[in-house]
N, C-alpha and C positions, 0 to 999 in steps of 0.2 A: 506432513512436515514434522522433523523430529525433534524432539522434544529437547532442551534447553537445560544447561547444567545449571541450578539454582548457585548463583554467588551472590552475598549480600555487603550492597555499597562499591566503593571503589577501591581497586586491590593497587597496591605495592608494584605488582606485577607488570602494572604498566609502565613502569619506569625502568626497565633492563638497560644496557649498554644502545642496542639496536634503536630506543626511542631517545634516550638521552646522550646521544653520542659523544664525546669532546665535552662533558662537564664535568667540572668536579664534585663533590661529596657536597660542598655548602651551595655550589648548585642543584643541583637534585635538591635536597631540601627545600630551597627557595624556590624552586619551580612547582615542587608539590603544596609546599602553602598555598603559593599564587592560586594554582587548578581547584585544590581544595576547598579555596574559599570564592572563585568564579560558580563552583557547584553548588554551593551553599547559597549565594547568593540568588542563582536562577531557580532555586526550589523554593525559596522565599517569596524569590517576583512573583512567581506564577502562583502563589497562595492567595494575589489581592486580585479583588475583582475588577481591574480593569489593568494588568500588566502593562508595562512599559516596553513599546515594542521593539524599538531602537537598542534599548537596554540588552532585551531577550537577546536580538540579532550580535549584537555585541558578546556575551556574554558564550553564547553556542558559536561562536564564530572563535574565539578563545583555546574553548574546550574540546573541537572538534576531533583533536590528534590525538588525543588520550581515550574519549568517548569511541571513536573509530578501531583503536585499540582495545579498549575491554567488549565492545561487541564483536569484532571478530574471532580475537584467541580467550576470551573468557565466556562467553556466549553465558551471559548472564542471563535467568527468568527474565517473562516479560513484564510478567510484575513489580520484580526489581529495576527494570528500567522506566517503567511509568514513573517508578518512586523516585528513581533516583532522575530521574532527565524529561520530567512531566511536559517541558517546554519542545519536544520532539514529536507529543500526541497534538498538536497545534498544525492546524492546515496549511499557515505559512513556513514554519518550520518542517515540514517533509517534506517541503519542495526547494528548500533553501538546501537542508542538507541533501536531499539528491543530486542539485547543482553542488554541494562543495564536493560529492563523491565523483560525479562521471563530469560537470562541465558544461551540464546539459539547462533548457529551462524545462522540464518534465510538463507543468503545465501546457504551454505553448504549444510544443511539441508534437505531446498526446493528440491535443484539440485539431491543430491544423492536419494530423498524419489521418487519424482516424475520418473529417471529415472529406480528405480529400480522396480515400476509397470506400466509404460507404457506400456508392449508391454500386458500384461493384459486387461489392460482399453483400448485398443485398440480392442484387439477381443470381448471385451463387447459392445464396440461403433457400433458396425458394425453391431450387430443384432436387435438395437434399429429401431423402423418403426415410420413414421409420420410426421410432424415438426422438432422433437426433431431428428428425425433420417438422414432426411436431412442435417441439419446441422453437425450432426457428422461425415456423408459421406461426407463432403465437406472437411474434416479434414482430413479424409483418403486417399482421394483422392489426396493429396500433399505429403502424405507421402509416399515414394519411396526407403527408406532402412535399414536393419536390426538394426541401429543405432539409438539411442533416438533422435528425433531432435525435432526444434523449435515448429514441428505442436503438436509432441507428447507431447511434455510440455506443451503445452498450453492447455492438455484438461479440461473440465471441466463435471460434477456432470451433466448426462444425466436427472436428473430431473430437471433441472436449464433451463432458457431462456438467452441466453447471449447478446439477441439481444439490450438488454435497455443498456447495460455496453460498449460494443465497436460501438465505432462510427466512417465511415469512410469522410473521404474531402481529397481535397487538399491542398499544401502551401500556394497558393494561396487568398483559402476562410479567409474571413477576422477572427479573432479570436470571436467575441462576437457570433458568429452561431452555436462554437460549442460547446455556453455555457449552454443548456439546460437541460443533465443531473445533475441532484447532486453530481453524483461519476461515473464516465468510464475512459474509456480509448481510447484514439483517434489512429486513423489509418492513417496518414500523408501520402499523395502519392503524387510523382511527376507531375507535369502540363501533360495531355496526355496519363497518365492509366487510365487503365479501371476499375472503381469499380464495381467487379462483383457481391461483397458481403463487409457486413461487419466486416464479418470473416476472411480476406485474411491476413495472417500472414505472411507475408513477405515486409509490407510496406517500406517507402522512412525515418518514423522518428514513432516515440512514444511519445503523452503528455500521461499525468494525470491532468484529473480534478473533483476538489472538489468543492463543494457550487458554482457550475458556475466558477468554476477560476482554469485556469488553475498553475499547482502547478510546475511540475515539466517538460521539454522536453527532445527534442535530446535522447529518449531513445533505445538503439541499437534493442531489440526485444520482442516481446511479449512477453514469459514466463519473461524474466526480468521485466514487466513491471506490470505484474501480482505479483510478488513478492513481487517488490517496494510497490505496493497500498495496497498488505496483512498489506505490513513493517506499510506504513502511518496509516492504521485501529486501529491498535495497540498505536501507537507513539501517533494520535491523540484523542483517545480510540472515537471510532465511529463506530456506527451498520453498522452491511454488507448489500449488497443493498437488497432489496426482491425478486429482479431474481434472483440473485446470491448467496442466504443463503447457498443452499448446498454447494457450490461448496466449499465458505471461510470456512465455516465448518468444510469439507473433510481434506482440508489443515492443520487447527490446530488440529483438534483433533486424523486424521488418521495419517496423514503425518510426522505432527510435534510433536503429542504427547502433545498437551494441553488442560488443560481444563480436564471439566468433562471427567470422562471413560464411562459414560453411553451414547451411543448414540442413536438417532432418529434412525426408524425401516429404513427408504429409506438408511441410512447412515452406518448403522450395515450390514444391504442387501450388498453392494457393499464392502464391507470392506471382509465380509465371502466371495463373489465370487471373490476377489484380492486371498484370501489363495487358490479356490482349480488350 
């Protein structure tokens, strides 16, 4: 994933002719108060320990045109957007803003797509050999009944490595260690387990981390956690990692139904063998 031009705060920029079309000069101004002080506000809310959610929804529902603006053609650090737009690393918010981007309810979506070719993509997994196949066998090998579970959701695109994307530690381990990827997802385990892989899908917690910083914790389970980082790709518009191209892929254009309809032959392959 490439790397991010540092911009600090909210630029001018976003206000050209193209976003503020048909206003005048004391417009613009008074739009840019308006926005100005919508942003100030939602980095305020979200300073108090129990945010006002309505508010937040309100307030990012506002901001969305301008927000959507400085991360496409300013591609601000991700630092600078934790800082400046804190209320987007919020679980309900990256599925709000996915829906105000594509239309879609991401949540939903994911859940009912994923569990209604799991047990498919499971008997695919199973005859894979090699690396790749090991790893898929380790997936299988948790999985224990006829029910979609958490191992099943979480599979991923057998031509993909996942090993660069999930990463496991303890609570323990100080946080700057586990800041070496650009984009994963960390596997949080209790002081005293065993990390046997860092596949095991059942840890103690779930981060996400972007550009080295961790964005978002406390997340209850892998397939959630994998959704959330689809959510953030989007929200943040940011390439998918290059282990993991198929898999984000598979997701929007099989799953979710986005994007081009022509797809890549690995990706068409596995799509025809979900039908028969």
């Amino acid at each position: 994933m490439p790397r991010r031009q540092c911009v600090t705060g909210l630029t001018h920029a976003c206000f050209h002719a193209g976003f503020l079309c048909n206003t005048d000069s004391c417009g613009v101004r008074m739009l840019w108060k308006s926005l100005e002080g919508a942003c100030k506000d939602l980095v305020d809310e979200m300073q108090k320990r129990t945010p006002n959610g309505p508010l937040v929804k309100q307030k990012m529902d506002q901001t969305f045109a301008l927000r959507r603006k400085e991360v496409v053609e300013s591609e601000p650090a991700i630092s600078t957007m934790v800082r400046c737009w804190p209320a987007l690393f919020t679980e309900d918010q990256v599925f709000m803003e996915f829906s105000r981007i594509v239309g879609k309810n991401l949540k939903t979506e994911f859940y009912e797509s994923i569990d209604r070719h799991s047990h498919r993509l499971l008997e695919l997994f199973g005859s894979k050999r090699g690396n790749v196949g090991q790893l898929l066998t380790h997936i299988l090998q948790q999985t224990n009944t006829t029910e979609p579970t958490e191992c099943q959701r979480a599979s991923y695109h057998p031509g993909d490595n996942p090993t660069d994307l999930f990463k496991g530690g303890f609570e323990s381990d100080d946080e700057d260690s586990f800041c070496d990827p650009d984009i994963g997802i960390l596997l949080i385990e209790r002081e005293g387990a065993v990390l046997t892989s860092s596949q095991h899908l059942s840890p103690a917690s779930l981060e996400i981390i972007i550009e080295g910083e961790v964005v978002m914790d406390n997340i209850q389970d892998l397939p959630k956690a994998m959704c959330i980082l689809f959510g953030l790709m989007y929200a943040l518009h940011l390439n998918y990692p290059k282990t993991m191209k198929l898999t984000f892929q598979f997701i929007q254009q099989v799953l979710l139904l986005l994007g081009h309809t022509d797809l890549k032959p690995k990706l068409q392959t596995l799509k025809n063998q979900l039908a028969m």
